[in-house]
C-alpha positions as CSV (number, residue, x, y, z in Angstrom):
1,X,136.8,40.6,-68.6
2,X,139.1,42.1,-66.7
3,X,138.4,45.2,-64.8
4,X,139.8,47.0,-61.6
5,X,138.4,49.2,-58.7
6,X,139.9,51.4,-55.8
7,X,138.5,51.9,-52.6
8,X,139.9,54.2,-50.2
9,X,140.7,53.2,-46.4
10,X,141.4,56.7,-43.8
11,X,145.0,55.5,-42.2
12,X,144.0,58.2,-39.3
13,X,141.5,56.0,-38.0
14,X,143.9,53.7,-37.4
15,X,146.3,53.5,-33.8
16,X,149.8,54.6,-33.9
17,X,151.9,52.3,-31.8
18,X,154.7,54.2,-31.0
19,X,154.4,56.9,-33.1
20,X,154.9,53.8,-36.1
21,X,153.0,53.4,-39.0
22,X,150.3,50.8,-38.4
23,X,151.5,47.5,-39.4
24,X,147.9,46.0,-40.3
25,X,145.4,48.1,-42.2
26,X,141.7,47.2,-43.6
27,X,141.6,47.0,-47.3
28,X,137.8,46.0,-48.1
29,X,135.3,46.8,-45.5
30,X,133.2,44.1,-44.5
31,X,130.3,43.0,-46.9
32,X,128.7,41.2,-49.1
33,X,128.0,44.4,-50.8
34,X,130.2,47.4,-50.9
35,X,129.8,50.7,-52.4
36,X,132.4,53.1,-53.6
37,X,132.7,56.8,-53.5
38,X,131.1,57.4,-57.2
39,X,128.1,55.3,-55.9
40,X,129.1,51.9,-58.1
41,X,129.1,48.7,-55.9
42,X,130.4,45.6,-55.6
43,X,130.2,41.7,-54.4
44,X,132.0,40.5,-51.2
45,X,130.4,37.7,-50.3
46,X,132.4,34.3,-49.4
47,X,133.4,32.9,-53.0
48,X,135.3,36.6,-53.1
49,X,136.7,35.8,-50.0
50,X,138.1,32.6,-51.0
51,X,139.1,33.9,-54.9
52,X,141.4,36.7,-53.2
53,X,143.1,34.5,-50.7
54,X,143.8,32.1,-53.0
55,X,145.0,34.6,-56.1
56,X,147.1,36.3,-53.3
57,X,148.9,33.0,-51.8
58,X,149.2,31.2,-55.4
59,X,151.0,34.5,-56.6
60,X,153.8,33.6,-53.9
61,X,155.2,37.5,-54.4
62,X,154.1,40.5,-51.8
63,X,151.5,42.7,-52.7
64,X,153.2,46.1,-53.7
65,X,152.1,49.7,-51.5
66,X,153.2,52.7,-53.9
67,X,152.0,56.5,-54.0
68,X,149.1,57.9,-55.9
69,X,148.9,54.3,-57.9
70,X,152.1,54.7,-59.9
71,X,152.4,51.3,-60.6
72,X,149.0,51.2,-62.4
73,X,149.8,54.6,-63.7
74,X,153.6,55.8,-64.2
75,X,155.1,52.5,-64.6
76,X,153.2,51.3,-67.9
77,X,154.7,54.9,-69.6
78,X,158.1,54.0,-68.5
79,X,158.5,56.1,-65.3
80,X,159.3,55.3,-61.7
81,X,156.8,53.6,-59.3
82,X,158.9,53.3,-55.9
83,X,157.2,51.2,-53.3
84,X,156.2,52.8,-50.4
85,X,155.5,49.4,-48.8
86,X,155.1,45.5,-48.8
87,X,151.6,43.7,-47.8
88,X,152.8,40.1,-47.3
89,X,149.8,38.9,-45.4
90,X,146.1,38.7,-45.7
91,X,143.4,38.0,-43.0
92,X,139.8,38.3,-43.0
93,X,138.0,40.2,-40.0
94,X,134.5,39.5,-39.9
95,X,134.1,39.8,-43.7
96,X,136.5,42.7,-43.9
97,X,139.8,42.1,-45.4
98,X,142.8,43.5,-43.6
99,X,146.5,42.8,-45.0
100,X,150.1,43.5,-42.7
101,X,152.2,45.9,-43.8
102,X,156.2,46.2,-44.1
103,X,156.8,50.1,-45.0
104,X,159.5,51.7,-46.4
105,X,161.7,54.3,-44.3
106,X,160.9,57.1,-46.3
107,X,156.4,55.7,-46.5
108,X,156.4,54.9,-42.6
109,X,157.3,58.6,-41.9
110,X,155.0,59.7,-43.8
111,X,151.9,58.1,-42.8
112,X,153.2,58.4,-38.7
113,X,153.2,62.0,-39.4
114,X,150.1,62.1,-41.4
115,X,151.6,63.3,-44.2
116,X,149.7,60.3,-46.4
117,X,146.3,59.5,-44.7
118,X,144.5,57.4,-47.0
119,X,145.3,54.2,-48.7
120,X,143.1,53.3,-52.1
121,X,144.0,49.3,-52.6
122,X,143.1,48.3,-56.5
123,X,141.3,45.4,-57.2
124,X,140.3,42.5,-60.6
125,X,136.6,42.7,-60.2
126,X,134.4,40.4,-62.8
127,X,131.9,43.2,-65.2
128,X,129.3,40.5,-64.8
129,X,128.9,39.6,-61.2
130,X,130.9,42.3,-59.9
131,X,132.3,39.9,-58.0
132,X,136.0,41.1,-56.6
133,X,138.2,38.4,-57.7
134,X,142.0,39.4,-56.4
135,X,144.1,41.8,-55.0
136,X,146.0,44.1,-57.2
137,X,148.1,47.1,-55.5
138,X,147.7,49.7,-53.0
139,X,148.1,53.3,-53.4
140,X,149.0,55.9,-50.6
141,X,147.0,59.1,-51.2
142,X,145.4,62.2,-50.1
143,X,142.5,62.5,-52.5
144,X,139.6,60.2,-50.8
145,X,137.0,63.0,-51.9
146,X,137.7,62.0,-55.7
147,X,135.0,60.1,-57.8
148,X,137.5,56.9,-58.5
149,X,138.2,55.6,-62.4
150,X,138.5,52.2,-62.9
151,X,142.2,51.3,-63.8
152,X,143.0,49.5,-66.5
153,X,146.5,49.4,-67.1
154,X,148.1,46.6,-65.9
155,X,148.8,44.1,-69.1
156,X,145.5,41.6,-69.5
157,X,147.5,38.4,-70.1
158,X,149.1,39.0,-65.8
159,X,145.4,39.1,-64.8
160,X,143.8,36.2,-66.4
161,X,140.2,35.4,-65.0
162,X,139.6,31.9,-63.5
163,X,137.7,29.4,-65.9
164,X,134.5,30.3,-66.2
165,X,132.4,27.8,-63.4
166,X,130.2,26.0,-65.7
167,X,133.0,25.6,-68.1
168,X,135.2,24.2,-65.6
169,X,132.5,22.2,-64.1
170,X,131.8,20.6,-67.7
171,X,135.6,19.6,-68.0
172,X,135.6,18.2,-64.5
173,X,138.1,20.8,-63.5
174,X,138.1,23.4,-60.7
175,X,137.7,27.1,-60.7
176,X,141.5,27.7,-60.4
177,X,142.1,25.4,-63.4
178,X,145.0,26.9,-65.9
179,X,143.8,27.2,-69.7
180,X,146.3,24.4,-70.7
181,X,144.4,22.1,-68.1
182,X,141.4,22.9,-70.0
183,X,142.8,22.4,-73.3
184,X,144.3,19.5,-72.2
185,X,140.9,18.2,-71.0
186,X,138.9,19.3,-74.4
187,X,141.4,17.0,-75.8
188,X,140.6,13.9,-73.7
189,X,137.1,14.2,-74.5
190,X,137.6,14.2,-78.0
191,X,139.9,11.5,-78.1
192,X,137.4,9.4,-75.7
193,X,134.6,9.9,-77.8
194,X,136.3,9.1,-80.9
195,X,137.9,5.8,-79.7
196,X,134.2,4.8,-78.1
197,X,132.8,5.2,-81.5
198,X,135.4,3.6,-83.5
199,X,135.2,0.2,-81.1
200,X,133.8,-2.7,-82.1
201,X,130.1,-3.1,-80.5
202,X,130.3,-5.2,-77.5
203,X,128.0,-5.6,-74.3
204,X,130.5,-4.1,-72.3
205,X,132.6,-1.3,-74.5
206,X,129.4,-0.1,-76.8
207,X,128.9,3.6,-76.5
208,X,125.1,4.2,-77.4
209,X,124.9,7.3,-79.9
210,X,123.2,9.4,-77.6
211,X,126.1,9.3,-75.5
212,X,128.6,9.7,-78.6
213,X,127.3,13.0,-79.1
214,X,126.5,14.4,-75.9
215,X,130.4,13.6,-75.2
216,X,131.2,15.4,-78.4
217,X,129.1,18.1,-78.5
218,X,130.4,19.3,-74.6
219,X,134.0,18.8,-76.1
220,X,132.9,21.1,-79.1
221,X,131.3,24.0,-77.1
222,X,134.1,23.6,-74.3
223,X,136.6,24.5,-77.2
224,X,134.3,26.9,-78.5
225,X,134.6,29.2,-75.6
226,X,138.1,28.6,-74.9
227,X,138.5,30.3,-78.0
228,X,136.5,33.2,-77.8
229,X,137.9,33.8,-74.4
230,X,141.4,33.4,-75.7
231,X,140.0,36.0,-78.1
232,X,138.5,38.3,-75.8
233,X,141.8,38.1,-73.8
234,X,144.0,39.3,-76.8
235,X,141.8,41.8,-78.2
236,X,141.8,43.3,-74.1
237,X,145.9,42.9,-74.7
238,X,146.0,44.9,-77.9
239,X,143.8,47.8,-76.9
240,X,146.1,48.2,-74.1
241,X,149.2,47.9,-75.6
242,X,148.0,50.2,-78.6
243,X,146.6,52.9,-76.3
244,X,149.6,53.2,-74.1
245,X,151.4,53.9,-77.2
246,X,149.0,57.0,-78.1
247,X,149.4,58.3,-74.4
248,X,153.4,57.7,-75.2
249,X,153.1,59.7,-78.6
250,X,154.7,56.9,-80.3
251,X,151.5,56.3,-82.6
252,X,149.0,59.1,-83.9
253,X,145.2,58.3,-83.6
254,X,144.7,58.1,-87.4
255,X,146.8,55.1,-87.2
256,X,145.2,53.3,-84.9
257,X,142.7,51.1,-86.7
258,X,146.1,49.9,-88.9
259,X,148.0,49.2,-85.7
260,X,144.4,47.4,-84.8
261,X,144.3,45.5,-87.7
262,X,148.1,44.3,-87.9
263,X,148.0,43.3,-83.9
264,X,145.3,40.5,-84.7
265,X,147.3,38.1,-84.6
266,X,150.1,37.2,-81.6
267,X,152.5,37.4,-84.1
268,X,151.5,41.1,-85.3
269,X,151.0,42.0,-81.6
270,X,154.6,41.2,-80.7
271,X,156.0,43.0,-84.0
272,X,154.1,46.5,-82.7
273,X,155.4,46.1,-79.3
274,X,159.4,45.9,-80.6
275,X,158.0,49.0,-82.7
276,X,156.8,50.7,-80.0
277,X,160.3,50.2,-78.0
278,X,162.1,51.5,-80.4
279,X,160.1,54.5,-82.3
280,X,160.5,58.0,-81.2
281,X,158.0,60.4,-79.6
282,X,156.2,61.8,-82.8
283,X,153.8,64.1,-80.8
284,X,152.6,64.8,-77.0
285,X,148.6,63.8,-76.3
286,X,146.6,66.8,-77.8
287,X,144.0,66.7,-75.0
288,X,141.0,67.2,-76.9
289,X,139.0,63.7,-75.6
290,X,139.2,65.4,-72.3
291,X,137.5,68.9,-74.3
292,X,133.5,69.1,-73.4
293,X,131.2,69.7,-75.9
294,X,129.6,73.5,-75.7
295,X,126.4,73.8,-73.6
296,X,127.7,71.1,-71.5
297,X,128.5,72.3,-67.5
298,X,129.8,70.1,-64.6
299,X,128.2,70.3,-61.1
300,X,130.9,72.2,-58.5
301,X,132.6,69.8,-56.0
302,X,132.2,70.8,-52.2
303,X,135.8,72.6,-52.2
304,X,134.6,74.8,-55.2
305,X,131.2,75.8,-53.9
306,X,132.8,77.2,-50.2
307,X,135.0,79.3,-52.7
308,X,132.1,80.6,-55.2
309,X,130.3,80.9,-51.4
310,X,133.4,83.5,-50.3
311,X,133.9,85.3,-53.7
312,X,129.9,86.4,-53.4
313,X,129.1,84.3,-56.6
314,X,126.1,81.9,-57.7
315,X,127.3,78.3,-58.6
316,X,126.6,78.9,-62.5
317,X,128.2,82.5,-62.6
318,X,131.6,80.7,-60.5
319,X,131.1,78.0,-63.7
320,X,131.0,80.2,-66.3
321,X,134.3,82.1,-64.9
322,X,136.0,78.5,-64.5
323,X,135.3,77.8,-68.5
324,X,136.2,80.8,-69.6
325,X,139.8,79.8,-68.2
């Protein structure tokens, strides 16, 4: 599955060289482990090391620098996500990942004058080993206290995980094998064991059954979970596609299980997308997910408990004021 973190690096730490914008800055500390702001943690051990360089080189484009994430964020809906700078080199520092920077006119300014202090780089991180598996964006900001949401918005089928390592390893294929190198090995090993077994017996060409089936039966489960990753990989596609819609208002939520249930197949999926270009706004987000359910209270933040601390208030009589607004 594909899944994304952000981390957040202070750019103030880091010399100005003639009153310029840094040109290298640290975008994962070193680890193996690393732990975010909201307490979650992560693997950055070797094999993460290697997986990033790699994705990051194979890509052959430069990672993008924008503000406040607005290519995760704004561009999926439509609106502008200007880059603020250009990361077209990575290097590992003693386990921590660093990456040089071109910045724009306008971003170098801003960052020499402190105006942006923090950047929050987005990373593919796998839900299983939460191992970090490639680079994604950066994001200039100023809000490093905030408890960080994974993103999720980029489409699924631009991120595809490598091949899983066992099923690569069965295929006699690497970890950065493409899924049409592992069909196309499936297919060998079908057609292998079914012209062994269609041979006449000889001393030297006679495939003992044993064989036959242990050939067959790793072709079979091989295919068997290309399949239900390929399905895992369009379901992922769908959601995404069908929930940027409802954050667009160009679906309702009553009709998403229909919209579901049509984009099963690719086919459906690419119908509801020339839909989606083309239908109107039929109404703005209502906002009631993000409504709490009554009896329900949220801990203040730091910032909020130095103002309930000035206005003479408790923490529970500063939350009560803040819901009734």
């Amino acid at each position: 599955m594909k899944t994304l973190i952000a981390l957040n690096t202070d750019l103030s730490a880091l010399p100005l060289i003639e009153g310029k914008a840094p040109d290298w800055i640290e975008l994962i500390p070193t680890g193996p482990t690393i732990t975010g702001r909201d307490g979650r943690t992560w693997l950055w051990d070797e094999i993460a090391h290697q997986l990033v360089l790699t994705a990051f080189a194979s890509r052959g484009i430069d990672a993008v620098i924008d503000w406040e994430h607005s290519t995760e964020i704004a561009a999926p809906q439509g609106a502008p996500a200007p880059a603020a700078g250009w990361i077209d080199q990575l290097e590992l520092r003693g386990g921590a990942l660093w990456g040089h920077v071109t910045w724009t006119p306008r971003a170098g300014e801003q960052v020499a004058a402190r105006e942006y202090r923090f950047v929050s780089p987005v990373f593919d991180y796998d839900d299983t080993s939460r191992r970090i598996l490639r680079m994604v964006s950066v994001g200039l900001t100023n809000k490093p206290n905030l408890v960080l949401t994974a993103l999720n918005h980029e489409q699924p089928e631009i991120h595809k995980l490598p091949l899983p390592i066992a099923l690569a390893a069965s295929l006699g294929l690497d970890a950065n094998a493409t899924d049409e190198q592992a069909v196309a090995a499936v297919n060998q090993l079908k057609a292998t064991a079914t012209a062994r077994n269609n041979e006449q017996p000889s001393l030297d060409k006679f495939v003992p059954r044993q064989d036959y089936d242990h050939a067959v039966s790793r072709a079979t489960n091989a295919e068997q979970a290309l399949e239900a990753r390929k399905a895992e990989d369009h379901k992922a596609v769908v959601e995404s596609v069908i929930d940027a819609a409802l954050k667009a208002g160009k679906i309702t939520p009553a009709t998403v299980d229909y919209y579901r249930a049509t984009c099963s197949e690719q086919a459906g999926l690419d119908r509801f997308r020339e839909f989606v270009k083309a239908a109107p706004t039929i109404g703005a987000p209502s906002g009631l997910g993000e409504h709490k359910p009554d009896g329900t209270s949220t801990a203040l933040n730091a910032e909020e408990k130095k103002v309930a601390k000035l206005m003479g208030q408790t923490e529970e009589d500063f939350l009560k004021g803040r819901v009734s607004e």
